[in-house]
DSSP file (Angstrom, degrees, kcal/mol; ACC not computed):
  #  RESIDUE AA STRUCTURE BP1 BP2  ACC     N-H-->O    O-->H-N    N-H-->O    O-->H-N    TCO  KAPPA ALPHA  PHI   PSI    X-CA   Y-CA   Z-CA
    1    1 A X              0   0    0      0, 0.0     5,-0.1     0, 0.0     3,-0.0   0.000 360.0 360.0 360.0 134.4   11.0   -4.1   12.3
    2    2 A X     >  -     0   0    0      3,-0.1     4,-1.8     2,-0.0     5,-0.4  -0.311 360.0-118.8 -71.5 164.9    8.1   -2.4   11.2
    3    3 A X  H >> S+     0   0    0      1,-0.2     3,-6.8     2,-0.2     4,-0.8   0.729 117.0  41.6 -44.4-103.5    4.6   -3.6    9.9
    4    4 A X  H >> S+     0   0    0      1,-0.3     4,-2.1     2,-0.2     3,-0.5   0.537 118.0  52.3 -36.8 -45.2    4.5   -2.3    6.5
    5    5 A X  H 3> S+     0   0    0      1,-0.2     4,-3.4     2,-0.2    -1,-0.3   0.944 107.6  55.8 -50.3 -27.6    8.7   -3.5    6.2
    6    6 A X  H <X S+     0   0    0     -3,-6.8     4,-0.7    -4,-1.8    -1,-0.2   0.555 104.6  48.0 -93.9   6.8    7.6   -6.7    7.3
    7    7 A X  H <<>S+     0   0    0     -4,-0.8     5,-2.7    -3,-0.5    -1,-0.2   0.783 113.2  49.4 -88.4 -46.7    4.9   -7.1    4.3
    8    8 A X  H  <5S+     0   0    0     -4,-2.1    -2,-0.2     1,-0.2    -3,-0.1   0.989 110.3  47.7 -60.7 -62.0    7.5   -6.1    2.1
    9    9 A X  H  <5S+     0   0    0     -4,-3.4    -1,-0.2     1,-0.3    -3,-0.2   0.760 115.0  52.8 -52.0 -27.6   10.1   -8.9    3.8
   10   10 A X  T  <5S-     0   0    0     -4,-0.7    -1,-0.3    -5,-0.1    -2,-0.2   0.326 107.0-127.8 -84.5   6.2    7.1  -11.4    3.4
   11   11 A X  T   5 +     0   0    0      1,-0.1     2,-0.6    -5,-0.1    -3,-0.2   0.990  55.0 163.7  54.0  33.6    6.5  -10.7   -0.1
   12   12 A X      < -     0   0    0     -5,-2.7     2,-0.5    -6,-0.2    -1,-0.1  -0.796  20.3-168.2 -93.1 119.9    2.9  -10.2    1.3
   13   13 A X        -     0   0    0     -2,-0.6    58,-0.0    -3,-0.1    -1,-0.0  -0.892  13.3-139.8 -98.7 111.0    0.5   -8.3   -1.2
   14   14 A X        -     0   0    0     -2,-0.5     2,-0.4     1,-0.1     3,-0.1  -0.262  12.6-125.5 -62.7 152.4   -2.9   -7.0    0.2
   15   15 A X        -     0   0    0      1,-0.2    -1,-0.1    27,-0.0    29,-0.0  -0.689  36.2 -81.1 -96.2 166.7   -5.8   -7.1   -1.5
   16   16 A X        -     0   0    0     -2,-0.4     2,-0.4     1,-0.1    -1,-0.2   0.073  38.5-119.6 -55.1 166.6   -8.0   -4.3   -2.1
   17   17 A X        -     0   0    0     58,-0.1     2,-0.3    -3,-0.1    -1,-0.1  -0.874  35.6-153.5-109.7 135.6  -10.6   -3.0    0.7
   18   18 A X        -     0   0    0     -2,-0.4     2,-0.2     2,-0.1     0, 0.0  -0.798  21.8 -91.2-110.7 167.1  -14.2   -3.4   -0.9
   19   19 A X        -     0   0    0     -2,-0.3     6,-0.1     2,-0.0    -1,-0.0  -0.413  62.8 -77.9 -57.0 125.9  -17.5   -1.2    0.0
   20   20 A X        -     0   0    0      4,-0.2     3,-0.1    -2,-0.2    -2,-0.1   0.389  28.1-137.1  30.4-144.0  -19.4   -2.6    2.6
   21   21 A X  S    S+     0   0    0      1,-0.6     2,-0.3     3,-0.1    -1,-0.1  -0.331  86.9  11.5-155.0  -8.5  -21.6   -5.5    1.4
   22   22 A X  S    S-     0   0    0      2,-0.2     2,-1.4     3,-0.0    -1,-0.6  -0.773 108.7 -51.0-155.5 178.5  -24.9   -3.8    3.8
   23   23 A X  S    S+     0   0    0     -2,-0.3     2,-0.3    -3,-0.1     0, 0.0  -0.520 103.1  71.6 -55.7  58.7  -25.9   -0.6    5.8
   24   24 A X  S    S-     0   0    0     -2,-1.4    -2,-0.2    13,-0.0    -4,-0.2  -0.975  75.5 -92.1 178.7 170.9  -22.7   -0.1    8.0
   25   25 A X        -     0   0    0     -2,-0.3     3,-0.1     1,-0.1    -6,-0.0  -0.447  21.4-128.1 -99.0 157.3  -18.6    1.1    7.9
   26   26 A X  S    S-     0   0    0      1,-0.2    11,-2.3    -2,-0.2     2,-0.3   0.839  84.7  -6.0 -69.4 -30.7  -15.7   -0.8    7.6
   27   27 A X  E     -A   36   0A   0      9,-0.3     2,-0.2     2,-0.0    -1,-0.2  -0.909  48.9-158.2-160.0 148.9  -13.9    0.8   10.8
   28   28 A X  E     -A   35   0A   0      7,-2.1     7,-2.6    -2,-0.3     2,-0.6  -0.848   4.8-162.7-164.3 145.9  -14.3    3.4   13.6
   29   29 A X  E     +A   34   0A   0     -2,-0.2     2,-0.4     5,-0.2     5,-0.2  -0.821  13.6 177.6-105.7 133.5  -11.6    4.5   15.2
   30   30 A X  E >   -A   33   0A   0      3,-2.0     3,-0.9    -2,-0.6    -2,-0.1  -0.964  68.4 -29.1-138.5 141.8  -12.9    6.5   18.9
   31   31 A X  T 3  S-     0   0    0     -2,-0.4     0, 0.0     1,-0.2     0, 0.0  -0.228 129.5 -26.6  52.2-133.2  -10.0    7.7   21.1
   32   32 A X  T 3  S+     0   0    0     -3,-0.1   119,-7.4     2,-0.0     2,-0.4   0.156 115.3  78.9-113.2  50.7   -7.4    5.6   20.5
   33   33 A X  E <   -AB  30 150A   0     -3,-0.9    -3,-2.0   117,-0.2     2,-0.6  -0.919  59.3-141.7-129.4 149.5   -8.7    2.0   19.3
   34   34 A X  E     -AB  29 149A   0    115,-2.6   115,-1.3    -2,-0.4     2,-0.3  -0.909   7.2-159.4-129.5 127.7   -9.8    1.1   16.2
   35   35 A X  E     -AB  28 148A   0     -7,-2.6    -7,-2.1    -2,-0.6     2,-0.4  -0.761  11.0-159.3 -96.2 145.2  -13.0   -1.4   15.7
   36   36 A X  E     -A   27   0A   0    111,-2.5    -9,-0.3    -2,-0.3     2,-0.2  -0.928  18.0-128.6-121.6 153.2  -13.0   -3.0   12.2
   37   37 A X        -     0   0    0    -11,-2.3     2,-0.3    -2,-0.4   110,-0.1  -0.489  54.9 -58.6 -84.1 162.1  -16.6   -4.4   11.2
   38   38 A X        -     0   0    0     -2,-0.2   108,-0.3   108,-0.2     2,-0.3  -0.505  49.9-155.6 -65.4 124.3  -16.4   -8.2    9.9
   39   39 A X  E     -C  145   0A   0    106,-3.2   106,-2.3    -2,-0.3     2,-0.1  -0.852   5.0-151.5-112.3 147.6  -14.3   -9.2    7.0
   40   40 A X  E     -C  144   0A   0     -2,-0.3     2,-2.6   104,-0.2    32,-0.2  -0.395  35.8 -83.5 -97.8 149.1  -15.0  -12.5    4.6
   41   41 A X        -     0   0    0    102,-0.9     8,-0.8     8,-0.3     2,-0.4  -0.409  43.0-178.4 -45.7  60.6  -12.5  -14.6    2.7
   42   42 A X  B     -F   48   0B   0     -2,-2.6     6,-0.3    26,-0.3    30,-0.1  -0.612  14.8-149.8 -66.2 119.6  -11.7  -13.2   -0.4
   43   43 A X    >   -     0   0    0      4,-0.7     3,-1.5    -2,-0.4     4,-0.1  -0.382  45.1 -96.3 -90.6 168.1   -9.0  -15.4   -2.7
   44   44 A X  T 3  S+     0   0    0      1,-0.3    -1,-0.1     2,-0.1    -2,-0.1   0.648 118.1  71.0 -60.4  -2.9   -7.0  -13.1   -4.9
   45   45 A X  T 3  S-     0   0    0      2,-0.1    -1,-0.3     3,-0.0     3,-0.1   0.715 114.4-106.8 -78.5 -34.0   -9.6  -13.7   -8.1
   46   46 A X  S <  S+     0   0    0     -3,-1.5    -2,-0.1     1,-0.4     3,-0.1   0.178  78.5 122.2 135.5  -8.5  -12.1  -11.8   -6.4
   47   47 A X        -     0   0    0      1,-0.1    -4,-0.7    -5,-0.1    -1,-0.4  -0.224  62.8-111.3 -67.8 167.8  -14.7  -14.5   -5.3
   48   48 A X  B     -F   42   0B   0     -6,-0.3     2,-1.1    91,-0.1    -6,-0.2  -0.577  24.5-128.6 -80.5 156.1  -15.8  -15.1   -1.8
   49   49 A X        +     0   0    0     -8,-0.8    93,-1.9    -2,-0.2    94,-0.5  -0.850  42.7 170.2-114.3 132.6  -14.6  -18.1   -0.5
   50   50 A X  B     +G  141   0C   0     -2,-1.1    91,-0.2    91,-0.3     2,-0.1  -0.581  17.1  90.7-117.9 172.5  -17.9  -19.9    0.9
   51   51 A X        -     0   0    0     89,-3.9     2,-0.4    -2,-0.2    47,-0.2  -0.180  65.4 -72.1 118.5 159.9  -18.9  -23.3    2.3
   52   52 A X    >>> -     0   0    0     -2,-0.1     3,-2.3    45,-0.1     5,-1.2  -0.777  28.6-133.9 -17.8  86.5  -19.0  -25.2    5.5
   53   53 A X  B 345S+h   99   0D   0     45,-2.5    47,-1.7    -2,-0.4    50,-0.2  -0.442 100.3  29.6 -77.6 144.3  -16.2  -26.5    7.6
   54   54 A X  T 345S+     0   0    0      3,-0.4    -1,-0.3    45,-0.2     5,-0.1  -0.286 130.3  36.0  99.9 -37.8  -17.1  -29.9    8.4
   55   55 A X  T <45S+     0   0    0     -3,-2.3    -1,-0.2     2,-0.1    -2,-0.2   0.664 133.3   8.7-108.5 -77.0  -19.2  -30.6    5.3
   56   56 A X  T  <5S+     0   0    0     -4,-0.9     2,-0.3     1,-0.2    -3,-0.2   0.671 116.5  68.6 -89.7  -5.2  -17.7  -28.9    2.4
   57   57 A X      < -     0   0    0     -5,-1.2    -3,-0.4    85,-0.0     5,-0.2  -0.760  68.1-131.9-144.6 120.0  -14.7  -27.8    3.6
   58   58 A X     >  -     0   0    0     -2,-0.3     4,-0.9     1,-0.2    -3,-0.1   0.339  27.1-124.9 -22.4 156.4  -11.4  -29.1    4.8
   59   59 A X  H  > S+     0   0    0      2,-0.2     4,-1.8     3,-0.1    -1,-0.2   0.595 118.4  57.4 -73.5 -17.8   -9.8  -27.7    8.4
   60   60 A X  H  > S+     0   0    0      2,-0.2     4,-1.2     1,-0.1     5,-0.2   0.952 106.2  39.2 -60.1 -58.1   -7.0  -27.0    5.8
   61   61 A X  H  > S+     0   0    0      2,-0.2     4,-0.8     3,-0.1    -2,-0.2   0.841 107.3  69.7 -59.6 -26.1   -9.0  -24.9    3.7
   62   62 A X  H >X S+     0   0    0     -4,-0.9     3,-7.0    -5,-0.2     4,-1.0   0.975 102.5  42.9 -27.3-102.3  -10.4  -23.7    7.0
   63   63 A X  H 3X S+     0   0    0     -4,-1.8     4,-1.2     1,-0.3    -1,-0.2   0.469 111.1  55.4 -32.0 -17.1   -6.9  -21.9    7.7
   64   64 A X  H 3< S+     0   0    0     -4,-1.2    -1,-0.3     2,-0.2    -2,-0.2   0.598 106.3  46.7 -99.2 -19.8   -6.5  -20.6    4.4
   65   65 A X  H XX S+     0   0    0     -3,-7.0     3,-5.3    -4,-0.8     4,-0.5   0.975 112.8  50.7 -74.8 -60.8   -9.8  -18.8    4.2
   66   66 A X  H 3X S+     0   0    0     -4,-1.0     4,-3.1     1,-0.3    -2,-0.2   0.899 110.0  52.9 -44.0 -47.6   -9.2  -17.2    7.9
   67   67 A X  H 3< S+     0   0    0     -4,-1.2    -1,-0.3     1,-0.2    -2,-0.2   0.469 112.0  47.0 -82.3  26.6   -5.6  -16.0    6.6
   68   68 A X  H <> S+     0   0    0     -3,-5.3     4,-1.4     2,-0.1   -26,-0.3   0.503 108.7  50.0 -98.5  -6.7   -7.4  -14.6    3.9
   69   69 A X  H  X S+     0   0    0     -4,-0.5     4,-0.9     1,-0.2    -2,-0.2   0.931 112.1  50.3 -71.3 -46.2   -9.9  -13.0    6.0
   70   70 A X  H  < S+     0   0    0     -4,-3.1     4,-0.5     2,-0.2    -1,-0.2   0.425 101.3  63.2 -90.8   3.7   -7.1  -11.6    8.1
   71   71 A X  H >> S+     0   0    0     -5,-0.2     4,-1.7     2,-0.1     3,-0.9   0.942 105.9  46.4 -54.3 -64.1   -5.3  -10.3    5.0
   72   72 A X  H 3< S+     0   0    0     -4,-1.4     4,-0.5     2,-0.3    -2,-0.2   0.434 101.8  62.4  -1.9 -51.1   -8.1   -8.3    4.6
   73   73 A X  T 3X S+     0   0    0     -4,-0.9     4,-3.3     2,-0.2    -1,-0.2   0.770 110.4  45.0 -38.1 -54.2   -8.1   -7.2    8.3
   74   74 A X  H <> S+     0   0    0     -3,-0.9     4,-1.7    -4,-0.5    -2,-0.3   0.729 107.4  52.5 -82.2 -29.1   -4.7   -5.7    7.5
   75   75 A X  H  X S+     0   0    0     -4,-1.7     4,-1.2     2,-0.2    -1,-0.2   0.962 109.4  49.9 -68.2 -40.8   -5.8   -4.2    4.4
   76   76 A X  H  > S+     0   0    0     -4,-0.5     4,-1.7     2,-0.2    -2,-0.3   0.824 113.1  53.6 -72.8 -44.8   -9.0   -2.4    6.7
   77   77 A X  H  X S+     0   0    0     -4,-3.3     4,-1.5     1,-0.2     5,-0.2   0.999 110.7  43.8 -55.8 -47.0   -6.0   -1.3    9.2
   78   78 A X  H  X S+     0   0    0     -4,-1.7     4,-0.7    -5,-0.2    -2,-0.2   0.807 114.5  46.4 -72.2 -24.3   -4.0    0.4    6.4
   79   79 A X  H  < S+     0   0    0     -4,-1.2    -1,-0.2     1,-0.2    -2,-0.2   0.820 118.4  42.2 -79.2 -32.9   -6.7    2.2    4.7
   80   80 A X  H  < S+     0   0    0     -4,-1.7    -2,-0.2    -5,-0.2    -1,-0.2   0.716 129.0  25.9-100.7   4.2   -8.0    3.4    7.9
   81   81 A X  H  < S-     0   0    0     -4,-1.5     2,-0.7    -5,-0.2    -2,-0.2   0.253  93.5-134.6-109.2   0.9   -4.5    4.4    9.7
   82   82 A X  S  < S+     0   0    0     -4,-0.7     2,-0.3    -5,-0.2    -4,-0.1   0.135  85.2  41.8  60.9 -31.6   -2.5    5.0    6.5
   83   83 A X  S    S-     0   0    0     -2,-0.7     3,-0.5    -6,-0.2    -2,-0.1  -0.978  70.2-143.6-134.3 148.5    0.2    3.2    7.7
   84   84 A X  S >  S+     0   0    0     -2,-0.3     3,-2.3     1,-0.1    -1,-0.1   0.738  95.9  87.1 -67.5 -22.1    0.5   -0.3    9.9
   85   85 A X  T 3  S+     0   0    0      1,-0.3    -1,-0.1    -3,-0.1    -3,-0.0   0.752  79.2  57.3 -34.6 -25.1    3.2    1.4   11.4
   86   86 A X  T 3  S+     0   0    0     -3,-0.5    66,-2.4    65,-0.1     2,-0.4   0.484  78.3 108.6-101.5  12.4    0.5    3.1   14.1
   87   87 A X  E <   -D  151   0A   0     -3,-2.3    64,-0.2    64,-0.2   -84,-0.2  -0.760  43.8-178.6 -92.3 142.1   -0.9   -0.2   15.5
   88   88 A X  E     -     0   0A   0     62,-3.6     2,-0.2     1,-0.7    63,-0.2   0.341  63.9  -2.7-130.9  -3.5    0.3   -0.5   18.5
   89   89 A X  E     -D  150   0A   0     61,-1.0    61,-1.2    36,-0.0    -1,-0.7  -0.637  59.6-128.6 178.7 154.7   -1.2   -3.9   19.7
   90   90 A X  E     -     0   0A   0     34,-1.6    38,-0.2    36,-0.3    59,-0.2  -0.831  42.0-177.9-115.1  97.2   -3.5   -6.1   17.6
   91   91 A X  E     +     0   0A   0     -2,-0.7    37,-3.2    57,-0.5     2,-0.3   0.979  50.9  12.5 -81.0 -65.5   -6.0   -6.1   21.1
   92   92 A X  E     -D  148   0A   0     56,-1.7    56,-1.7    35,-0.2     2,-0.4  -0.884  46.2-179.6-124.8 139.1   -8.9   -8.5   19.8
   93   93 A X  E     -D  147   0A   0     -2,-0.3    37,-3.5    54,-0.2     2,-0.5  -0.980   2.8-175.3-144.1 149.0  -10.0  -10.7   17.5
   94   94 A X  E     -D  146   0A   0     52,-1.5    52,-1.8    -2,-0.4     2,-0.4  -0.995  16.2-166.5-136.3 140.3  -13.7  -12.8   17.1
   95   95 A X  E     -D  145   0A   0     -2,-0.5    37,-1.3    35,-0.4     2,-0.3  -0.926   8.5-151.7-136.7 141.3  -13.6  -15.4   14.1
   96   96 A X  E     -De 144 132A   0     48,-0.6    48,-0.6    -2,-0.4     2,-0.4  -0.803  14.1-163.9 -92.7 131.1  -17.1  -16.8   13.0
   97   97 A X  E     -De 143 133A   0     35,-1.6    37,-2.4    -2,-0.3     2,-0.5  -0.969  13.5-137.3-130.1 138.0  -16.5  -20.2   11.5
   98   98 A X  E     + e   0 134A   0     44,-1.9   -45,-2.5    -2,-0.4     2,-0.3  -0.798  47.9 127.7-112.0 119.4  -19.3  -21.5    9.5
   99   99 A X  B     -h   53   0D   0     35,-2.1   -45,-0.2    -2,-0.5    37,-0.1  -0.952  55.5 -81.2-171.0 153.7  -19.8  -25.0   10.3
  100  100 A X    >   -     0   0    0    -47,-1.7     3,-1.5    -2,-0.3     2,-0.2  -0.035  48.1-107.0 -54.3 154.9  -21.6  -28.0   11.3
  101  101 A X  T 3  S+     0   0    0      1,-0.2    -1,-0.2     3,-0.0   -47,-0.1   0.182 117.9  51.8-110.4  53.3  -22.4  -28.9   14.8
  102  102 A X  T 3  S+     0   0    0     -2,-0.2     2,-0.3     0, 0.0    -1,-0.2   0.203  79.4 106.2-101.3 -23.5  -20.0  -31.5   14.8
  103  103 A X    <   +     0   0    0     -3,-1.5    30,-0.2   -50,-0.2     3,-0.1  -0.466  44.4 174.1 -74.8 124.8  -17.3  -29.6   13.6
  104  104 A X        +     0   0    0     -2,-0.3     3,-0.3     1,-0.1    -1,-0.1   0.387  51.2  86.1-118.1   3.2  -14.7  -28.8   16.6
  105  105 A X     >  +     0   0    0      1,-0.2     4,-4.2     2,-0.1    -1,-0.1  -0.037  36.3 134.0-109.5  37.0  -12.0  -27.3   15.5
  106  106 A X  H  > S+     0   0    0      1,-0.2     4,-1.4     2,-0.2    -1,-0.2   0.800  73.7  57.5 -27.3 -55.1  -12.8  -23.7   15.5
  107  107 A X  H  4 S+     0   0    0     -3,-0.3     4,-0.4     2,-0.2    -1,-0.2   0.781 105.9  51.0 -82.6 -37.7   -9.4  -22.6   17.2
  108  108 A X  H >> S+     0   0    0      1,-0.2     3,-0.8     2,-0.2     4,-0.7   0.885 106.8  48.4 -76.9 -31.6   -7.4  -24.2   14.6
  109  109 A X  H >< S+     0   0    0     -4,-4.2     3,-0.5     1,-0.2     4,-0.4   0.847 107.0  54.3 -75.3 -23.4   -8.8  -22.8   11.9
  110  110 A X  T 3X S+     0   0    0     -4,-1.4     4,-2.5     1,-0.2     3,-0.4   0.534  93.9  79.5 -71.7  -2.4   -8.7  -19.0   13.3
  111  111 A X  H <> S+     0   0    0     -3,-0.8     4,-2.7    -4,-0.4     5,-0.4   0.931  80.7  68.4 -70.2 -47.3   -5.0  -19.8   13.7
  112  112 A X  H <X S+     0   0    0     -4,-0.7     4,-1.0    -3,-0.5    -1,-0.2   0.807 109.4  26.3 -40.6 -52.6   -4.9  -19.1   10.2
  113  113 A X  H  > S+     0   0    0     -3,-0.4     4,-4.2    -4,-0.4    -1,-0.2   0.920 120.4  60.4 -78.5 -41.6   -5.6  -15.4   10.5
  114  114 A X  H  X S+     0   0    0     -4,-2.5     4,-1.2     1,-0.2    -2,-0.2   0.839 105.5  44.6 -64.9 -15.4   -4.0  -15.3   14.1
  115  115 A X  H >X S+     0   0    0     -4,-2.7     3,-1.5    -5,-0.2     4,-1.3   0.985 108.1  63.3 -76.4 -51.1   -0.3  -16.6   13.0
  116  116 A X  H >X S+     0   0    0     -4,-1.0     4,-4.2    -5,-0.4     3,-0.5   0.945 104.2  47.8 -44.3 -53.4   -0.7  -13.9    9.9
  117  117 A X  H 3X>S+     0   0    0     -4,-4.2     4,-4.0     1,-0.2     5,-1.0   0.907 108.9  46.8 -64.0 -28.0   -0.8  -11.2   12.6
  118  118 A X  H <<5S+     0   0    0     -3,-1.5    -1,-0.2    -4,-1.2    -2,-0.2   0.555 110.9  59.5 -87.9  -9.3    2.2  -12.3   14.7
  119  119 A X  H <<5S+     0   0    0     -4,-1.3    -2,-0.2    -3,-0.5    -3,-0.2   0.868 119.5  28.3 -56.4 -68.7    3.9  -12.5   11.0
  120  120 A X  H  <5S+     0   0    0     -4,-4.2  -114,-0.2    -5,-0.2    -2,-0.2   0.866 133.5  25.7 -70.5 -34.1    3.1   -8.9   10.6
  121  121 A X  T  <5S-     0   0    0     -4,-4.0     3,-0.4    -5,-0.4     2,-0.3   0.846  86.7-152.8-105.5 -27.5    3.1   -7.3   13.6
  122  122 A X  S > <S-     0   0    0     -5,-1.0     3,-2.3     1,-0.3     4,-0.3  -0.757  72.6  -7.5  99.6-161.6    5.3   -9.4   15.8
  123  123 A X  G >  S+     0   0    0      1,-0.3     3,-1.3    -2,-0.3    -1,-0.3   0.756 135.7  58.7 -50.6 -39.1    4.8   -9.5   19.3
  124  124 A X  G 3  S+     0   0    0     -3,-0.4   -34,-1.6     1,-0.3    -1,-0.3   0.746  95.8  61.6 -63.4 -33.5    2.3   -6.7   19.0
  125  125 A X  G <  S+     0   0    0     -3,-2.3     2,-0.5    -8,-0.3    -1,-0.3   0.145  73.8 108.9 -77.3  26.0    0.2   -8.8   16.7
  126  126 A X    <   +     0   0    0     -3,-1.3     2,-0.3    -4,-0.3   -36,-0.3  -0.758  55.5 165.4 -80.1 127.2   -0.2  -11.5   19.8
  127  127 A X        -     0   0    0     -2,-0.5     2,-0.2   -38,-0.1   -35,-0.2  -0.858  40.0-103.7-145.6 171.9   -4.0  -10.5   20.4
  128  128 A X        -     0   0    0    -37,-3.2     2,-0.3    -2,-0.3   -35,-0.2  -0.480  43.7-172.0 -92.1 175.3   -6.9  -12.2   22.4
  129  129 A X        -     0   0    0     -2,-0.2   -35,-0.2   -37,-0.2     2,-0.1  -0.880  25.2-156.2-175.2 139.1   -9.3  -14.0   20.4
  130  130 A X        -     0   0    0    -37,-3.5     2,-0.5    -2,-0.3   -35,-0.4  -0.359  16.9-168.5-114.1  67.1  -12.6  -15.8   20.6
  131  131 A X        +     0   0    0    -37,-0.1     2,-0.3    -2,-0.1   -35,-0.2  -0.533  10.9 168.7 -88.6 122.1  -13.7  -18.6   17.9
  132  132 A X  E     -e   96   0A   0    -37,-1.3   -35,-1.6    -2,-0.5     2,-0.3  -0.944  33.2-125.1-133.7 128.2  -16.6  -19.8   17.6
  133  133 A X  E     -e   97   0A   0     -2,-0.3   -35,-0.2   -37,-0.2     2,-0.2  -0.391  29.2-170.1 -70.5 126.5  -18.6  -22.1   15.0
  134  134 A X  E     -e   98   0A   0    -37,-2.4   -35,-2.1    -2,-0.3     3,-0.1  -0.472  33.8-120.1 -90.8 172.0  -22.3  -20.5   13.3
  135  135 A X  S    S-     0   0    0      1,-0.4     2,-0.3    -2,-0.2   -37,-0.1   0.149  90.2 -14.8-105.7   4.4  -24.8  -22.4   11.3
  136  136 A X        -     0   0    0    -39,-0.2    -1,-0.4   -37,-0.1     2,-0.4  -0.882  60.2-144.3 163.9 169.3  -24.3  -19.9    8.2
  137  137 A X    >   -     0   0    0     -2,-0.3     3,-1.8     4,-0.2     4,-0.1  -0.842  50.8 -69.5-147.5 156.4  -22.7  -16.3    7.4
  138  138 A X  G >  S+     0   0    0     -2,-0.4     3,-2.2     1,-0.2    -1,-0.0  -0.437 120.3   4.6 -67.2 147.6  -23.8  -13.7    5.1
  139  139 A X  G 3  S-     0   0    0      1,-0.2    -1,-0.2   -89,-0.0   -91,-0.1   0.680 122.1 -82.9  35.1  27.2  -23.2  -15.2    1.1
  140  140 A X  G <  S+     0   0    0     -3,-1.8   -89,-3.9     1,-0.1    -1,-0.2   0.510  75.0 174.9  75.2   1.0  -22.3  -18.2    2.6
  141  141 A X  B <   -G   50   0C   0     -3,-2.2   -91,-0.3   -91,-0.2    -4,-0.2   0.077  38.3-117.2 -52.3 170.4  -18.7  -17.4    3.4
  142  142 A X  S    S-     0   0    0    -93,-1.9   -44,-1.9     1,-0.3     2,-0.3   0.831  83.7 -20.4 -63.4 -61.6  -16.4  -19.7    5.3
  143  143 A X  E     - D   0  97A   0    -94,-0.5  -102,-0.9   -46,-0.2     2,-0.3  -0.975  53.8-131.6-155.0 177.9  -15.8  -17.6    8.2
  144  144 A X  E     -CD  40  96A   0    -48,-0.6     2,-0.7    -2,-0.3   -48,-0.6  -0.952  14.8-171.8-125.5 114.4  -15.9  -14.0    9.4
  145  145 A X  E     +CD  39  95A   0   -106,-2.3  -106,-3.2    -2,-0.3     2,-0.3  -0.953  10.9 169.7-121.3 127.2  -12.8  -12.1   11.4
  146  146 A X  E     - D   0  94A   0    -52,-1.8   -52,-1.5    -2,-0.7     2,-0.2  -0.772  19.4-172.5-111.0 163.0  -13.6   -8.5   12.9
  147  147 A X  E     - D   0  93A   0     -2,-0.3  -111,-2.5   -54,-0.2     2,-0.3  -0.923  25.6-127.6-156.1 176.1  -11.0   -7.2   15.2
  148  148 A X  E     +BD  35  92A   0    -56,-1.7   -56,-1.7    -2,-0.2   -57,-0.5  -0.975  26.0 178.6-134.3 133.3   -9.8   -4.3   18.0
  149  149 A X  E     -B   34   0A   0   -115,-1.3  -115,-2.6    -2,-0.3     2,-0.5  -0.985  25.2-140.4-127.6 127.4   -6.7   -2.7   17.6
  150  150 A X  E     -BD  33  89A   0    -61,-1.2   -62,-3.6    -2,-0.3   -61,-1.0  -0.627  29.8-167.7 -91.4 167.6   -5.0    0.2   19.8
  151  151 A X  E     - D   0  87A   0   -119,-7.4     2,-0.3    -2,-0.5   -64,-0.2  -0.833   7.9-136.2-121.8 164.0   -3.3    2.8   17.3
  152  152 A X              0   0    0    -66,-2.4  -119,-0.0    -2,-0.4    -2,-0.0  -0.856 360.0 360.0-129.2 151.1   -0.8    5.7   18.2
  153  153 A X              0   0    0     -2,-0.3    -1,-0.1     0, 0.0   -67,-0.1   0.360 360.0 360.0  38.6 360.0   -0.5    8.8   17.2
């Protein structure tokens, strides 16, 4: 099945791609891979969703931020392929988790965005992935996902 049908089957709505937040692009695509700069939690009301995993915020809320970060990811694909249809593996993924340095559970909370991708793309959204806890993130957000994708055609 294709991406974009399988948004549709999920009853999954993107949210909108915002400008920047600093001096730099959302994506560039050279040859045929596409780099996406780091995207933040947004919840569908339009806030960021900030705080600290360990201190202020559950490993639940954890997962929920990252699969909003990695809505978001998917939004940055579609605006900059047109279609999801032209991903052709979901290659890489680095999650930032903003957190204390007690806090150990890094891997579970990027599961959040990484199950979203094997929702959408299926075996092709099976990616590598590195997560790793910071002491803080630009506006405070929860975490950060950038990714590498190859594309077709």
């Amino acid at each position: 099945m294709s991406a974009e049908a399988r948004l549709i089957e999920l009853g999954i709505v993107l949210p909108e791609v915002r400008a920047p937040l600093a001096s730099y692009v959302q994506y560039k695509i050279c040859g045929n891979m596409l780099y996406l700069a780091g995207q933040g939690p947004r919840a569908p009301e339009g806030h960021l969703v900030a705080g600290k995993l360990g201190q202020d915020l559950s490993i639940e809320q954890g997962i929920a931020a990252a699969r909003l970060c990695g809505l978001t990811v998917i939004a940055t694909v579609r605006q900059a392929l047109g279609s999801l249809d032209r991903v052709d593996q979901v290659v890489k993924m680095l999650c930032l988790v903003n957190a204390t340095p007690d806090f150990t559970e890094h891997p579970t909370v990027a599961n959040g965005m990484s199950d979203l991708m094997a929702e959408v793309f299926g075996e092709r959204g099976r990616h590598a992935r590195s997560a790793i806890g910071v002491p803080s993130l630009p506006h405070g957000m929860a975490i950060e996902i950038e990714g590498i994708f190859s594309i077709v055609g």
